[in-house]
C-alpha positions as CSV (number, residue, x, y, z in Angstrom):
1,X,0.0,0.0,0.0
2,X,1.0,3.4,-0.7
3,X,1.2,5.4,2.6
4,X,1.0,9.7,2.1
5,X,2.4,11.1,5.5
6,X,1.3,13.9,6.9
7,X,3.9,16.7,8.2
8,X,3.6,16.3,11.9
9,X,3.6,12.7,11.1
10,X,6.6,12.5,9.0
11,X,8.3,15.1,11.5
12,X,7.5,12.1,14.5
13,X,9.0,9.3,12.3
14,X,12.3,11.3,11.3
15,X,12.5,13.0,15.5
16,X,11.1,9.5,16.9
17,X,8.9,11.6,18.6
18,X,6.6,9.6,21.4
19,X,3.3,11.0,20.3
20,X,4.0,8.9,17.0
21,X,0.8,6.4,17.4
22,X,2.0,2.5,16.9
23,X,-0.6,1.9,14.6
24,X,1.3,4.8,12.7
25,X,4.6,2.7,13.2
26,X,3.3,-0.5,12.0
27,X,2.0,1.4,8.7
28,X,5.5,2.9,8.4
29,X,7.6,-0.1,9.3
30,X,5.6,-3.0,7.5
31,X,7.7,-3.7,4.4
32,X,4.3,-4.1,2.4
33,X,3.9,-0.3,2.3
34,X,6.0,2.3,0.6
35,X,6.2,5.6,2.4
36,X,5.4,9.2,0.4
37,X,6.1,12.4,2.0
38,X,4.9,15.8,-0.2
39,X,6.7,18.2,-1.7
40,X,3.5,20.5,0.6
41,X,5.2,18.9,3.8
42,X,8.8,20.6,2.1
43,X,6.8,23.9,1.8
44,X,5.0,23.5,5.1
45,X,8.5,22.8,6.9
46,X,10.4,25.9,4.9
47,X,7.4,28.8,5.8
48,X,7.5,27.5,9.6
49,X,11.1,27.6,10.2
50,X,11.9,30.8,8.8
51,X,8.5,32.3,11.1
52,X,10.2,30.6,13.7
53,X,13.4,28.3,13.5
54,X,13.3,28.3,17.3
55,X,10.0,25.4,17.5
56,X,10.5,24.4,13.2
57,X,14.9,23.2,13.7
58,X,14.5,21.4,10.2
59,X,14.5,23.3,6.8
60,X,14.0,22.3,3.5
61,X,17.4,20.7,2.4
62,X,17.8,19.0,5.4
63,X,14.6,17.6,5.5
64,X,14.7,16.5,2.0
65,X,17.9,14.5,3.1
66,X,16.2,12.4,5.9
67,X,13.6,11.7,4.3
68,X,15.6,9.9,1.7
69,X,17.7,8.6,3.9
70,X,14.8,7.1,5.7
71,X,13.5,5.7,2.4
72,X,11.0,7.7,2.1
73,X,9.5,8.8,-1.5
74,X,8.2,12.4,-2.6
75,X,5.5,13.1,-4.5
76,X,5.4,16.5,-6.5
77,X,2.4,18.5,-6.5
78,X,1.1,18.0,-9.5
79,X,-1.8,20.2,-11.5
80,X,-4.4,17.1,-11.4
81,X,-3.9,17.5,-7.2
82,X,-4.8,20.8,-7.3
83,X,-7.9,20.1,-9.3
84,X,-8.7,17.1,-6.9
85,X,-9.3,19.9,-4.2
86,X,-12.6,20.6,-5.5
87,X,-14.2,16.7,-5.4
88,X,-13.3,16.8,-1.2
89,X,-16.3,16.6,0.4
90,X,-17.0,19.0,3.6
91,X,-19.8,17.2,5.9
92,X,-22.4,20.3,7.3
93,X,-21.1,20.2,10.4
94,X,-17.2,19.9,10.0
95,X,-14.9,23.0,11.2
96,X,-13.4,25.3,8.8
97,X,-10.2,24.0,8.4
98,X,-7.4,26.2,7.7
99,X,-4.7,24.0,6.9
100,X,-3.8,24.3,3.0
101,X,-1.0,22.0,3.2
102,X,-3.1,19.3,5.2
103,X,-5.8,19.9,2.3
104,X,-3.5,19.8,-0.7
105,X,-1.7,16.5,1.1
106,X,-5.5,14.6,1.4
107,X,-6.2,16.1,-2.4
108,X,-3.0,14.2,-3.0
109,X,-3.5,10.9,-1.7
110,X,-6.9,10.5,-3.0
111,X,-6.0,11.6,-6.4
112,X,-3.3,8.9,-5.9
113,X,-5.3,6.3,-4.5
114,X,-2.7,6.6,-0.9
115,X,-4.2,6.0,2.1
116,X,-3.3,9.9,3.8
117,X,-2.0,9.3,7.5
118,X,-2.4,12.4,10.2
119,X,-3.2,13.1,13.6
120,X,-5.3,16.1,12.5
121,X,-8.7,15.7,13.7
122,X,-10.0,18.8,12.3
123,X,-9.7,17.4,8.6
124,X,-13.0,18.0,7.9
125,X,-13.6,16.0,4.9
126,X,-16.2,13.6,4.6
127,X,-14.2,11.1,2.1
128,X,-12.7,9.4,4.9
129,X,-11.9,6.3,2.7
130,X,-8.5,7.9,1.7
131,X,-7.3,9.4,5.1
132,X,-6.8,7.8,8.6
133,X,-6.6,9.4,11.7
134,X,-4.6,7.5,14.0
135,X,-4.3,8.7,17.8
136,X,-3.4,5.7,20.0
């Protein structure tokens, strides 16, 4: 299975951050699944540490390098992504959520047929079949 991970996500895996859920680890370390990051997650990464490189220490480059030293694949943002914002479906009741990089990342991994992994549980979308929240 192909696995999109979200930032904070991918940020736990490459920090081995406790917070990381094991069912997150399992997904990441079964050798049945190959592990995506986005070039959003680059973006996301870059715009926080120059706000604030005191809470964001990676950047862009050396990001980038873990990530493929981890084994981890990236995956380009393309124009059809963009478009597949549109088909993600809001339920009445969901928050606004104000996370482009979060949106762009699900618009990804549906588009891609990847199952999108985050802790966010704001992600409002109703299409739930593409995305897993994983908190335990």
């Amino acid at each position: 299975m192909k696995i999109l991970l979200d930032t904070h996500i991918l940020l736990w895996v490459l920090t081995d951050e406790v917070k990381l859920p094991e069912k997150a680890k399992e997904l990441i370390l079964s050798e049945k699944n190959e592990i995506y990051y986005s070039t959003a997650t680059t973006w996301e990464v870059t715009v926080k540490h120059m706000i604030h490189p005191e809470h964001m220490t990676f950047s862009d480059k050396p990001l980038s390098d873990h990530c493929q030293n981890a084994g981890c694949h990236m995956l380009a943002i393309s124009d059809g992504h963009v478009y597949m914002l549109e088909t993600l479906e809001r339920t009445e009741d969901s928050p606004k959520h104000k996370d482009p990089f979060g949106c762009i990342m699900l618009a990804q991994a549906k588009a891609e047929e990847m199952l999108f992994v985050t802790h966010d549980l704001q992600m409002p979308f109703a299409n739930k079949q593409s995305w897993r929240t994983l908190r335990q």
